[in-house]
C-alpha positions in Angstrom: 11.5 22.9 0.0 12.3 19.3 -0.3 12.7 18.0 -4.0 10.1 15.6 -5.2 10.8 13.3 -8.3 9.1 10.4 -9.3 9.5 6.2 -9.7 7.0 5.4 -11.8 7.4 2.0 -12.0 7.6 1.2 -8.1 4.4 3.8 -8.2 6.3 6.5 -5.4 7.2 10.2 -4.6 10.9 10.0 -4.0 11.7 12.8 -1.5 15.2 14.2 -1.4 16.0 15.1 2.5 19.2 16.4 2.0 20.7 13.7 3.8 19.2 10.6 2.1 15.4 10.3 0.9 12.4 8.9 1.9 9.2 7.7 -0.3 5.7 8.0 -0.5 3.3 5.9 -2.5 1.1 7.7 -5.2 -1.8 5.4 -3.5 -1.0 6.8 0.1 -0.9 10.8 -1.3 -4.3 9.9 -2.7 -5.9 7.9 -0.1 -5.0 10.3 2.4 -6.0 13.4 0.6 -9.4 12.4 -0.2 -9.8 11.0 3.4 -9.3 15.0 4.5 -11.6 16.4 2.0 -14.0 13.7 3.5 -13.5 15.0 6.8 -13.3 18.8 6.1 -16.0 19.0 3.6 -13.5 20.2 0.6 -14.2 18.5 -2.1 -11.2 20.8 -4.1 -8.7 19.1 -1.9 -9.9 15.4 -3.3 -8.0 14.2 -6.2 -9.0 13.7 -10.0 -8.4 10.9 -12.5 -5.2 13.2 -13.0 -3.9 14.1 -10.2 -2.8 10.3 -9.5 1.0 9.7 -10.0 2.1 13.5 -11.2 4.0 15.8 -9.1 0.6 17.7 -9.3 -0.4 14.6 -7.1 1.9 14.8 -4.2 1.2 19.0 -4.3 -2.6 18.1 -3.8 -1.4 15.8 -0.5 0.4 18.5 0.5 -2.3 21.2 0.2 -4.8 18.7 1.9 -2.3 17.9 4.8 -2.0 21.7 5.2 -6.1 22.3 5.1 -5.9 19.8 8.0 -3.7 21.3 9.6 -5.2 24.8 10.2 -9.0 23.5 10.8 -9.9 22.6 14.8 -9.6 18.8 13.4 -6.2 18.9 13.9 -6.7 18.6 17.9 -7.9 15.6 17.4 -6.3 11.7 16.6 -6.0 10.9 12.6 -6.6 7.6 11.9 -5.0 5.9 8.4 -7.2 5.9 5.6 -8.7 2.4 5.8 -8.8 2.1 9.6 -12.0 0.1 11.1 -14.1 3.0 12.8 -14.7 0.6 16.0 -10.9 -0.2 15.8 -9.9 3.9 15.8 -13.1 4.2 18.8 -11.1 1.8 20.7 -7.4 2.8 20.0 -8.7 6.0 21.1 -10.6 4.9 24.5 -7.7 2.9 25.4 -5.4 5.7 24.7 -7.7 8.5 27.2 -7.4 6.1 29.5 -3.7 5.1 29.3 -4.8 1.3 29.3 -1.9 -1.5 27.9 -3.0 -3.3 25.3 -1.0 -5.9 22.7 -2.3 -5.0 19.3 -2.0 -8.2 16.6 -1.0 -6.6 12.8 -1.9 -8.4 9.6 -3.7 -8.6 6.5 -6.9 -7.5 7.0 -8.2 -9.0 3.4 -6.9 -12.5 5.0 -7.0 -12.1 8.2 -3.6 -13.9 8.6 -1.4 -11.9 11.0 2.0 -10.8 10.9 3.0 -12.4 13.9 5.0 -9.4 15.0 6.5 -9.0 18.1 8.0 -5.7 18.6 5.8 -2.6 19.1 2.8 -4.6 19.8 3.1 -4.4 23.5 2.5 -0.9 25.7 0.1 1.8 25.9 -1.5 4.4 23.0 -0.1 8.1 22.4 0.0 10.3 19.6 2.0 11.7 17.7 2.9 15.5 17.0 2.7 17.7 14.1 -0.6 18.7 11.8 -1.4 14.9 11.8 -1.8 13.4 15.5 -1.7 9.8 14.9 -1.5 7.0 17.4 1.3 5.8 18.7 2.2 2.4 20.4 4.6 3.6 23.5 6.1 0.0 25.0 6.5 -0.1 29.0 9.5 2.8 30.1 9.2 5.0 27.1 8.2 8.1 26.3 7.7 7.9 22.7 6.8 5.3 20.2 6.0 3.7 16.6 3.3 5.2 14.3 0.6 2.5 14.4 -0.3 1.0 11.0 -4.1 1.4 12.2 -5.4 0.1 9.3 -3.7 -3.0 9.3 -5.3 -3.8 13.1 -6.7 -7.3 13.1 -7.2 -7.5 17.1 -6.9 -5.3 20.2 -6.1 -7.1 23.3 -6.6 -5.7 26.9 -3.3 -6.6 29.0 -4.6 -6.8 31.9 -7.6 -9.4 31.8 -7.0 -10.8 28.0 -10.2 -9.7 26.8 -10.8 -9.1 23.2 -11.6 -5.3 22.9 -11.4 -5.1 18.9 -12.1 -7.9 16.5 -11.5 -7.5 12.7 -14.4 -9.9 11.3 -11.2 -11.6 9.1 -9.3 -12.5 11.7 -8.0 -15.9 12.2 -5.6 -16.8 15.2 -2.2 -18.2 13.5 -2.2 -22.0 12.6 1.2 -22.4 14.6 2.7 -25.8 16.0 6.1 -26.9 17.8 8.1 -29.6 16.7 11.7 -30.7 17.4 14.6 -30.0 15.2 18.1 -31.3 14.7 19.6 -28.2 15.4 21.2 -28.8 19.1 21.8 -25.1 20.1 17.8 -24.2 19.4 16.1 -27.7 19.2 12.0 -26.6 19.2 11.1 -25.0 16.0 8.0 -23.0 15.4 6.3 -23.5 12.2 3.2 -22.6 10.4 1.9 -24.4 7.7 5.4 -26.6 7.8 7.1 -23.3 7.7 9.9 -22.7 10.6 8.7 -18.9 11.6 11.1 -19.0 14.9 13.1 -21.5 17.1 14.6 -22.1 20.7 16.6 -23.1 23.3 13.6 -24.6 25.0 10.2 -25.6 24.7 9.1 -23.5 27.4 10.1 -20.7 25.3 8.0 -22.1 22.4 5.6 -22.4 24.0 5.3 -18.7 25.3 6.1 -17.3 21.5 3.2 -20.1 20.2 0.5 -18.3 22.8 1.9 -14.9 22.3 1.0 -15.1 18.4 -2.2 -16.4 19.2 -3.0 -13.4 21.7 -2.3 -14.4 24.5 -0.6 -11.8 26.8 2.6 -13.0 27.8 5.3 -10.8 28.0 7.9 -11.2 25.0 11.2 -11.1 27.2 9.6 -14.9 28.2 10.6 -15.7 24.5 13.3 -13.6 23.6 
């Protein structure tokens, strides 16, 4: 049994792994716990005004992750608490039907995205263990990234573009290219005047500008 001890003031479970530790928010033991009672119809596994922040707290995850696990839910894909119900409808019909897609990430309360680049770009699997959650696989692999489902602001289908998920805040990043004085990358990228990336060439701005804005270019273009 892993030893659990507490950072109140950063509000986590600090796990001891034997070789290092990991965390877990007191927010994401609750959110998820009551999102299984939800779905299980046990409203014992949901926590109370004091089961937030105690070690009594992470327990009550624990238990709930363990309900999950030995009910005929477990079969199936477990989306974040929080995740867009047509968002986890999609993730899942694009994953039965192994179709590519380039997922854009942000805040969902803004609508402003991340602009990521990495693990946007491949097909949708899932995960192992009591809680199957999606998994973006990029081209070649075999395994992937735990989505962050519900930070999804768009789902893109590779092939023809199309929009397949919208988040009703989304906005497409405010980006433009301007020329720098640096001489080895002399094209910056910026958003609201602030430089977010820069190149060799303008070409490649270009591709990174259309990529953040959904466009399905492939990021090697940029990189």
């Amino acid at each position: 049994m892993n030893k659990i001890s507490i950072n109140a003031e950063q509000q986590l479970y600090v796990i001891d792994c034997g070789e290092g530790y990991t965390c877990f928010g007191f927010a994401n033991a609750r959110d998820h716990a009551n999102l299984i009672a939800h779905k299980l119809g046990r409203a014992d596994l949901a926590f109370t005004d004091e089961d937030h922040a105690p070690l009594a707290g992470y327990d009550k995850y624990c238990n709930a992750v363990d309900a999950w696990s030995q009910s005929p839910l477990t079969r199936t894909t477990y989306f974040d608490p929080g995740t867009d119900a047509q968002a986890a409808k999609v993730l899942e019909s694009c994953r039965t039907r192994e179709r590519k897609v380039r997922l854009i990430l942000g805040d969902t309360h803004s609508g402003e995205p991340w602009l990521e680049e990495h693990d946007v770009v491949g097909r949708i699997g899932r995960s192992l263990g009591p809680l199957r959650v999606p998994l973006l696989i990029e081209p070649g692999e075999h395994g992937g990234s735990a989505i962050p489902c519900g930070c999804l602001l768009a789902i893109v289908d590779w092939a023809s573009g199309d929009l397949l998920y919208r988040h009703g805040a989304y906005r497409e990043a405010d980006l433009n290219i301007k020329p720098s004085a640096d001489v080895e990358r002399p094209w910056d990228v910026l958003r609201r005047e602030e430089v977010v990336a820069s190149f060799r060439d303008i070409g490649q701005a270009g591709a990174y500008l259309a990529f953040m804005r959904g466009a399905t270019i492939e990021p090697r273009v940029f990189r």
